[in-house]
C-alpha positions, 0 to 999 in steps of 0.5 A, a space after each residue: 500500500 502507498 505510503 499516504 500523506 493522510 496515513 494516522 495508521 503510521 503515527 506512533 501510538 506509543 507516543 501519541 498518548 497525551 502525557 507521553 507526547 509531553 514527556 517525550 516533548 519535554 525530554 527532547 530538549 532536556 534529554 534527562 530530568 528527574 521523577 518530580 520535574 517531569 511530574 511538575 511539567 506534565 501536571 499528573 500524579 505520580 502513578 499515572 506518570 510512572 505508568 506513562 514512563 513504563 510504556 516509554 521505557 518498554 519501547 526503548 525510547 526512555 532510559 530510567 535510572 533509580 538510585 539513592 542520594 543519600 536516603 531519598 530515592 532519586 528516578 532520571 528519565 533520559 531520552 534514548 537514540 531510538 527515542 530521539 529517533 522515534 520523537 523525529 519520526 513523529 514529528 515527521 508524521 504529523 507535518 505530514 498529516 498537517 500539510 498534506 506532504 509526504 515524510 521524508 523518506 
């Protein structure tokens, strides 16, 4: 089948997600930031952003790194290659869609 310029089927689903679309907006620029920096940009609770963070990381587009400093826990999200990669693609996509032009190839 032709790749259409119209295609949604080719938006990436795990991204598309409101709070993953912030997360990943977010960490496109920051590359890395911590647990309650990314709850305060996104504005969700904490489970409903460790549960976003999860499908991220199972996709490979997030790293996440639990450690102690001193005795508080301390949770690092950090984009990925394949993140990066995926995050252009995205974007990509929906220029695509928005303006009616194929993605680059």
């Amino acid at each position: 089948m032709a790749d259409l310029p119209l295609d949604y089927r080719a938006i990436d689903d795990t991204i598309h997600g409101r709070v993953r679309l912030a997360t990943m907006a977010y960490l496109s620029s920051a590359e890395c930031a911590d647990f309650g920096e990314l709850r305060a940009r996104t504005g969700v609770s904490d489970g409903n952003l460790s549960v976003h963070l999860r499908k991220l990381e199972d996709a490979g587009y997030v790293a996440i790194e639990k450690r102690f400093e001193g005795k508080k826990p301390v949770t690092t999200a950090c984009l990925t290659e394949a993140g990066r990669e995926a995050w252009i693609a995205y974007l990509d996509r929906m220029k695509a869609m928005l303006f009616g032009a194929a993605p680059p190839a």
